[in-house]
C-alpha positions in Angstrom: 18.1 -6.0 24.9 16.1 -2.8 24.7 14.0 -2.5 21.1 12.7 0.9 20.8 10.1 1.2 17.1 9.3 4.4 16.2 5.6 4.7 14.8 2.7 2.6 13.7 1.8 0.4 10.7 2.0 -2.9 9.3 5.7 -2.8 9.3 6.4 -2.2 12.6 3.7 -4.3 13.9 5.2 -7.2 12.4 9.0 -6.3 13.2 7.3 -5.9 17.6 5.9 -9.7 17.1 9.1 -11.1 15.6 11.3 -9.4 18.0 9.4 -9.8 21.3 9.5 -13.6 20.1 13.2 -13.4 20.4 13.2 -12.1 23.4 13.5 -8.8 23.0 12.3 -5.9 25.8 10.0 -3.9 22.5 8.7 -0.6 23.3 6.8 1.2 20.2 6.2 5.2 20.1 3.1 6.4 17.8 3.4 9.9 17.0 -0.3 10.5 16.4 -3.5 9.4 19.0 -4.0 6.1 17.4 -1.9 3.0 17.0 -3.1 2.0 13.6 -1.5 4.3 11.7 -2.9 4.7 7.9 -5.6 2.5 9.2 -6.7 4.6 11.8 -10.2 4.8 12.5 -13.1 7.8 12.3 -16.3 7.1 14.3 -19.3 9.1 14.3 -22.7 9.0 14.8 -22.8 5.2 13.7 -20.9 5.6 10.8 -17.0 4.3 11.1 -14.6 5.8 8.8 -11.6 4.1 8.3 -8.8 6.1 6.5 -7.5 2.8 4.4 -9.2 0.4 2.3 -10.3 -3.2 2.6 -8.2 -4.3 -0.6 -6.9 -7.6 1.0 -4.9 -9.6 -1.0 -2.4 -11.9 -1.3 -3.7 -14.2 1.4 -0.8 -16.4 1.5 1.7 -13.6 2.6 -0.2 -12.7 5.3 -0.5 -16.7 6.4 3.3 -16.9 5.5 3.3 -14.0 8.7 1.0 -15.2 10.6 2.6 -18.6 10.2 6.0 -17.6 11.2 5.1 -15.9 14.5 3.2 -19.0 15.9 -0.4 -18.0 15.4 -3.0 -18.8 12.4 -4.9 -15.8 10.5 -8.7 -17.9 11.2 -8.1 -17.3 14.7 -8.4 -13.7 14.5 -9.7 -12.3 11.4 -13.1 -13.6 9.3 -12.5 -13.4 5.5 -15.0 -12.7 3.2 -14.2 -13.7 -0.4 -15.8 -11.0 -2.7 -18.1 -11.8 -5.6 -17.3 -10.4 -7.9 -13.9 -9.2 -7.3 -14.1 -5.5 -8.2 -16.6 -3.8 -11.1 -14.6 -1.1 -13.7 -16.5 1.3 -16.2 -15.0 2.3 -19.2 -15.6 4.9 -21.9 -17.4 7.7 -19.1 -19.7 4.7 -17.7 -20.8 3.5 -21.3 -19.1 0.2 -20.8 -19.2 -1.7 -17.6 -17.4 -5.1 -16.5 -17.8 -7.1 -13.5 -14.5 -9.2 -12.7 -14.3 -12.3 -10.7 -11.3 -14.3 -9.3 -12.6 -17.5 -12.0 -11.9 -16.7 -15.8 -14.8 -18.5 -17.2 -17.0 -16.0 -14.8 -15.2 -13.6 -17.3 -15.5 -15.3 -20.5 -18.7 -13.6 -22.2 -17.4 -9.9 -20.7 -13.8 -10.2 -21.3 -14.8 -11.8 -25.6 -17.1 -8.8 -26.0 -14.1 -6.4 -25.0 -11.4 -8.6 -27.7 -12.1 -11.5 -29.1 -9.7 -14.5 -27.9 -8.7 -12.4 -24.8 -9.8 -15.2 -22.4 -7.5 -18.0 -23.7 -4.9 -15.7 -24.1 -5.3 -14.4 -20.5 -5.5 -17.9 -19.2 -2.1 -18.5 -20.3 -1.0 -14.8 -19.3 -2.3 -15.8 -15.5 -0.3 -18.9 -16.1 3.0 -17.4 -16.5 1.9 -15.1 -13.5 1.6 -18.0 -11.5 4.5 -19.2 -12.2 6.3 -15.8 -11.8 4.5 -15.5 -8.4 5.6 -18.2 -6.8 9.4 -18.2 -8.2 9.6 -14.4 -6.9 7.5 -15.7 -3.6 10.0 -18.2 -3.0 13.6 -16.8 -4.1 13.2 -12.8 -4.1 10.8 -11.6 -2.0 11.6 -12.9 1.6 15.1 -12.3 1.4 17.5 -9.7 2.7 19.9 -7.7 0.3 23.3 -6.8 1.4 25.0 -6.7 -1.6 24.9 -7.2 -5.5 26.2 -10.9 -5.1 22.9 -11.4 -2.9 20.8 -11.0 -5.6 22.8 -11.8 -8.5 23.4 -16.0 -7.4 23.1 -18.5 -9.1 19.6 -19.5 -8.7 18.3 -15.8 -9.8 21.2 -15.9 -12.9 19.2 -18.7 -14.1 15.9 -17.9 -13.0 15.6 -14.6 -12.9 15.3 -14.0 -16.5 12.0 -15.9 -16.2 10.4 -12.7 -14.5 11.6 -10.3 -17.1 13.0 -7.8 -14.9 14.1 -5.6 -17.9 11.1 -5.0 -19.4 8.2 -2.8 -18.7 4.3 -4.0 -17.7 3.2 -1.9 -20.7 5.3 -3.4 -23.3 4.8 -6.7 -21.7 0.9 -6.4 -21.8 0.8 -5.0 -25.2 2.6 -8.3 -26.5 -0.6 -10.2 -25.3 -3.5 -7.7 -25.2 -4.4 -5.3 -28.6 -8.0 -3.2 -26.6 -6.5 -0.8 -24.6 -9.6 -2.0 -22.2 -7.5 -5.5 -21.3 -4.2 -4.1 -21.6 -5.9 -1.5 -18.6 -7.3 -4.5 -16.5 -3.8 -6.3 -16.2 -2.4 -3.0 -15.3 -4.3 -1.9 -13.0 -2.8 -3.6 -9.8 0.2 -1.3 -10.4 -1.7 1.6 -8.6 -1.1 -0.7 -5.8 2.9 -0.7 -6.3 3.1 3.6 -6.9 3.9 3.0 -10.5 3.4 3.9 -14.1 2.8 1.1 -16.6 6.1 2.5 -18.5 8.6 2.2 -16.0 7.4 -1.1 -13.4 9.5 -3.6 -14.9 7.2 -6.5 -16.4 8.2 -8.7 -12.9 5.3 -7.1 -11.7 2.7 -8.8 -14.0 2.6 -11.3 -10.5 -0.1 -9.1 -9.7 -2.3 -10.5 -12.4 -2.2 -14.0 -10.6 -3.0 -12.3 -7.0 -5.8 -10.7 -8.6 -7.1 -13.7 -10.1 -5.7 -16.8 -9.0 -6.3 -15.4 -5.2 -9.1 -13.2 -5.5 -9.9 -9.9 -3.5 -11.0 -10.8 0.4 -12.4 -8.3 3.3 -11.7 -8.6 6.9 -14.8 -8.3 8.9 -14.5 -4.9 10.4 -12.4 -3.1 7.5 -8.5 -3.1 7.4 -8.3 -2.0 10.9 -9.2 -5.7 12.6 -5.8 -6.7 10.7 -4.2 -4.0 12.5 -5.8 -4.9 15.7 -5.1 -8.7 15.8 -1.6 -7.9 15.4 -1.5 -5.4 18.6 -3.0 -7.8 20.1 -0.7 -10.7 19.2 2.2 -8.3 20.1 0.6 -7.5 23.8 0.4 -11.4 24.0 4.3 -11.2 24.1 4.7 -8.0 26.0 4.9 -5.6 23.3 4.8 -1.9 25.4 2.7 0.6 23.0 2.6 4.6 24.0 0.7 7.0 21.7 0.8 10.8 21.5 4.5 10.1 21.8 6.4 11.8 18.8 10.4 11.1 18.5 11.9 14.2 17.0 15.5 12.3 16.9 17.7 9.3 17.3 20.5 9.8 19.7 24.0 8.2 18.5 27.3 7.9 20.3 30.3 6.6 18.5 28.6 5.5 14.9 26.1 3.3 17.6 22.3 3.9 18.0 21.8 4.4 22.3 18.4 5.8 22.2 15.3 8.3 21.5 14.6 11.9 22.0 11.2 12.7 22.4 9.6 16.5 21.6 8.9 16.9 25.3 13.1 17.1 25.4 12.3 14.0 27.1 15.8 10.9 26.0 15.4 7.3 27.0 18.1 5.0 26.3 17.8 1.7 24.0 20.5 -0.6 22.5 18.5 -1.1 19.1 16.1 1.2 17.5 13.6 0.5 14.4 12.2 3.0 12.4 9.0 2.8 10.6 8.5 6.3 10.2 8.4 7.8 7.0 12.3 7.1 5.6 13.3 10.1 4.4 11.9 11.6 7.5 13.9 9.6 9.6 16.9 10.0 7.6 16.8 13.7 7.4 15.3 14.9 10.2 16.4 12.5 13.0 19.5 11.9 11.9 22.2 14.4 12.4 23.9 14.8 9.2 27.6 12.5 9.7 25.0 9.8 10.3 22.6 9.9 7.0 23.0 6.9 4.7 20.3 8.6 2.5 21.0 12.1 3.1 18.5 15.0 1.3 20.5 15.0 -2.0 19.2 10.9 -1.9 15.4 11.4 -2.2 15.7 14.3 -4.4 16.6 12.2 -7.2 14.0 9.5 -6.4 10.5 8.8 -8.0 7.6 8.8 -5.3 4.7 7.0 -5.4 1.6 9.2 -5.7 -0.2 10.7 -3.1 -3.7 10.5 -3.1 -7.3 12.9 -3.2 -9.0 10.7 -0.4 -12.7 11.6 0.3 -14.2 10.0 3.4 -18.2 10.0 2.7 -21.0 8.9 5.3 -23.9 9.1 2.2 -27.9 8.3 3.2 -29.8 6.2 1.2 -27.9 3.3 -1.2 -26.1 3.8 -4.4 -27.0 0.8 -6.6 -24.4 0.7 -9.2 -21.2 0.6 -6.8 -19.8 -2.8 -5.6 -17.8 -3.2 -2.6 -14.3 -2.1 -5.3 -15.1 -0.1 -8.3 -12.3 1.7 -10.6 -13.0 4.1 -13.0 -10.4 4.4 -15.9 -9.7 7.5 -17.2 -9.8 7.3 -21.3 -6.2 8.5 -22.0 -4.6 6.4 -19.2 -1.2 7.7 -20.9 -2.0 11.4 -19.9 -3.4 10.6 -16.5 0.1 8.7 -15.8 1.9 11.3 -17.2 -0.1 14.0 -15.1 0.4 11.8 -12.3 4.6 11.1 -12.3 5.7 13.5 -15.3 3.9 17.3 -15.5 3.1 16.7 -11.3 -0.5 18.8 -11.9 -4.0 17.9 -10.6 -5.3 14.9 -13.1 -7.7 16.0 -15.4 -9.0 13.1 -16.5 -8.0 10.8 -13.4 -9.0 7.2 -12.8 -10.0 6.8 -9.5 -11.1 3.9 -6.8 -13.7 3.9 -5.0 -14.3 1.5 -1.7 -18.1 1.1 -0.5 -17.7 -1.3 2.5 -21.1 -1.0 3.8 -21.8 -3.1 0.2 -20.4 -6.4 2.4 -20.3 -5.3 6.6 -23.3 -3.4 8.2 -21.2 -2.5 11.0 -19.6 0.5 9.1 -22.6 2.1 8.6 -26.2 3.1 9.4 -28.6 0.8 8.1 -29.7 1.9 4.4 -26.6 4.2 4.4 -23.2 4.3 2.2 -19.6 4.6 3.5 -17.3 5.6 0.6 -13.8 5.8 0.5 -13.0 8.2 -2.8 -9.2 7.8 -4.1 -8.0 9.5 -6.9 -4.2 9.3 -7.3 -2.8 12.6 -7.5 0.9 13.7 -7.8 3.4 13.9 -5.1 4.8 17.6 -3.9 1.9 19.8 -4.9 0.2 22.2 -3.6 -3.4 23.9 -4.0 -5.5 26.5 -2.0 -8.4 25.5 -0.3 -10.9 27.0 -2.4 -8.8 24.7 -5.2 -9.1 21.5 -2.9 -12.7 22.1 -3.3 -12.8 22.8 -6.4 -11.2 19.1 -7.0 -13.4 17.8 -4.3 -16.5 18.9 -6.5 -14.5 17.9 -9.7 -14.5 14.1 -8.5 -17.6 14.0 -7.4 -19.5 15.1 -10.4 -17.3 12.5 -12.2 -18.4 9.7 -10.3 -22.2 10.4 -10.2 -21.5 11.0 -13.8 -19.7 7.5 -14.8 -22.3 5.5 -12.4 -24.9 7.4 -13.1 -26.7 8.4 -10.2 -26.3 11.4 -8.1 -25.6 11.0 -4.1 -23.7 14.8 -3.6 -27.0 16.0 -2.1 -27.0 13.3 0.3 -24.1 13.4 2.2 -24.1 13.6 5.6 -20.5 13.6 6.9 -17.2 14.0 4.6 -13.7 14.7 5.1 -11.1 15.5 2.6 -7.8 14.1 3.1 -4.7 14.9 0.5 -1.1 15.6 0.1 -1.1 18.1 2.9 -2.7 15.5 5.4 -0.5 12.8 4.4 2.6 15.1 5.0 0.9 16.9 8.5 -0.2 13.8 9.9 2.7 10.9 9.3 5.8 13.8 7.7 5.3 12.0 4.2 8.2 13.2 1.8 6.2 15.3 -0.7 3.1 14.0 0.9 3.2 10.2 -0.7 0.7 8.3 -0.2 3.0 5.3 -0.6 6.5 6.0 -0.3 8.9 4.9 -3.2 7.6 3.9 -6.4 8.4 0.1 -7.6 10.4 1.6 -10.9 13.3 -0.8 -12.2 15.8 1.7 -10.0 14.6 1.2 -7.2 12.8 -2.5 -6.9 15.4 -5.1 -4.7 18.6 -4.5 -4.5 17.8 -1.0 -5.7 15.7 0.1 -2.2 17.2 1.3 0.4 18.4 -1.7 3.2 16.3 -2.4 6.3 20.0 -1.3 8.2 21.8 1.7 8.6 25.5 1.8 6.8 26.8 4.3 9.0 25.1 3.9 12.8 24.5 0.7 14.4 21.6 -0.8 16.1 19.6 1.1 13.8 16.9 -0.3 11.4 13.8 -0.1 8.9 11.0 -1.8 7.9 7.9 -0.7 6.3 7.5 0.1 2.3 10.4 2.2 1.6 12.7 -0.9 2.2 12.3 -4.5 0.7 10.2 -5.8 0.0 8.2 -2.8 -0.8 4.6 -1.2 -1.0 1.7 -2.9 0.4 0.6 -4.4 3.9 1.3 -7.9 2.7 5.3 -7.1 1.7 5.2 -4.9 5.0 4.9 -7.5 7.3 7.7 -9.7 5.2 9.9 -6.6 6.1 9.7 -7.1 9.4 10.5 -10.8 9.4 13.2 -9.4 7.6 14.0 -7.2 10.2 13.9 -10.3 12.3 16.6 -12.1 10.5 18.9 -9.9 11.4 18.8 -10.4 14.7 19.5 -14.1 14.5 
């Protein structure tokens, strides 16, 4: 059988290993010049610019992957574990905390922000654990066809263990009383798209990720990941083409028979898998009788943010940056409600910053920075230029401000890359930087499926389908994908 995948990323990656493994003829079509997709890559004049960070966690997912297509992750990536983990600042800068993957690391930082938090987080990563590996186990890997799929048995009796109906704030406040813990067990939900309010309390798994597994970086940023798979995919005659955009899906009696390309150009296929954009997909390459999730679908959905990316080549170092650093804004209710309520430009917005060249060389000149500048900023706005500068200036000074040294007058190269960009370069509904948010609505059974209700032969994988955001649950989609071909 013919296997046509429409665009780049982890998702698709994985679903071109796991179906070239069974044997199927896999030809993947990348709209833009790259195959890497968010993880494409910027070179110039020695300083590399990737466009994603290095946040690599949850090791044993991508082993699980790895595992499952016949290969193991030391033979092509080298892992460094970081040390610490990440640094935050609180208060404008005033208060600083250096976390590590081992609690007692912690102890004397965590005590000095509440008293007793380190025993009680102990037993908080505990329950995490546990969480983690029941979800790891019974939820995560597993296709959803119906409500009976996720309402068995085993999840009646176990599900209530991952308290699915209620929220990561309320759960954290039960255990932490400073606002500055409460923020550090929350924080991994940037990674999942969602508010603290409405990510149902299942998510507090992230807490054991972050510390039970730590925070690793692949030599040569997120893009070796990206390029190990391609190469693992050649290995079993995986066809890639770039510069090749697909402006629609041709169908013929409810049955997917192939691609049209923008040149006008069709080429026939008896199964095609889509990791572009969903709603893309859905709306734009689908005619209309053949849209599970037509317009009136995403409408009614919560995004995941977008995000205010600057890309900085910087001479000279900048001492108080680790490899991860977060700032938090103070009112980290108004910056969420900026964020998914009133949609505006935050005014007070945590951000993340990446500075790679604190850990690899290669990404830089000698003696120079490369920063990766995120602040997560509503999806569907708009702004001027002169206002994207404005906001580019805005986060800046707010950074030199929390760290307390100034670099603006050092930079050598920068791009700014936003809501626009997202939407311009990969058609992101509303300019997401993520897809669909992990809210209660729309976690398992609640995403859309990985196959089309109305046309056959066609599939998804990627973050908009289960098991959601991030590279690690992206490559479980496409085993997912896999399985249902067997």
């Amino acid at each position: 059988m013919k296997t046509c995948i429409i665009w780049s990323w982890f998702g698709w990656l994985a679903a071109a290993i796991v179906l070239a493994k069974k044997w199927q003829q896999v030809t993947v079509y990348e709209k833009n010049e790259q195959l890497w997709g968010r993880a494409s890559v910027r070179e110039k004049d020695g300083f590399r610019r990737d466009m994603w960070p290095s946040w690599y966690l949850m090791p044993d997912a991508f082993k699980m992957f790895f595992d499952a297509v016949g290969e193991k992750v030391e033979d092509h990536l080298s892992l460094a574990k970081l040390t610490p983990s990440y640094k935050v600042f609180f208060h404008g800068g005033k208060t600083t905390v250096d976390v590590y993957d081992e609690l007692e690391k912690n102890r004397e930082t965590f005590e000095k922000l509440e008293p007793g938090s380190t025993d009680v987080l102990a037993d908080y990563i505990a329950k995490s654990k546990y969480q983690y590996e029941l979800a790891m186990r019974d939820f995560v890997p597993k296709n959803y066809d119906s409500i009976f799929d996720f309402f068995t048995r085993r999840t009646m009796t176990e599900g209530y263990k991952l308290h699915v109906f209620e929220n990561m704030q309320t759960y954290a406040e039960r255990y932490f009383k400073t606002v500055e813990m409460q923020k550090i067990v929350q924080y991994p939900l940037v990674f999942l798209g969602t508010a603290p309010q409405d990510a149902p309390a299942l998510y507090n798994i992230m807490t054991y990720v972050d510390f039970g597994m730590g925070v690793w970086y692949p030599q040569w940023w997120i893009n070796e990941v990206i390029q190990s798979l391609v190469r693992i995919a050649k290995k079993h005659g995986v066809i890639f083409h770039t510069d090749a955009e697909i402006k629609k899906i041709i169908v013929d009696k409810w049955q997917a028979k192939g691609v049209e390309f923008s040149t006008g150009e069709i080429i026939d296929y008896d199964t095609v898998v889509s990791n572009a954009d969903m709603q893309w997909t859905e709306t734009k390459m689908l005619d209309s009788q053949y849209q599970t999730y037509p317009a009136s679908y995403w409408e009614k959905k919560v995004m995941a943010p977008s995000g205010f990316v600057l890309y900085l080549w910087v001479k000279g170092k900048i001492k108080n940056l680790d490899h991860h650093t977060l700032i938090f804004a103070d009112d980290w209710g108004k910056n969420f409600g900026e964020i998914f309520g009133s949609h505006v430009p935050p005014s007070d917005p945590s951000l993340y910053i990446c500075c790679p060249s604190k850990t690899d060389p290669s990404v830089a000149p000698e003696w120079d920075e490369n920063l990766f500048i995120l602040v997560p900023f509503p999806a569907g706005i708009t702004m001027t230029d002169a206002e994207v500068q404005k906001y580019r200036d805005k986060t800046i000074a707010l950074v030199e401000k929390t760290i307390g040294e100034t670099f603006s007058d050092r930079i050598v190269v920068e791009r700014i890359f936003w809501n626009k960009d997202f939407s311009d370069r990969y058609h992101a509904y509303k300019g997401t930087a993520l897809g669909l948010a992990h809210t209660l609505k729309q976690t398992a059974i609640f995403r859309p499926n990985n196959v089309s209700k109305k046309v056959k032969g066609l599939y998804y994988v990627g973050w908009y389908t289960n098991p959601g955001i991030g590279m690690p649950m992206c490559l479980i989609s496409g085993l997912l994908v896999g399985k249902r071909f067997e």
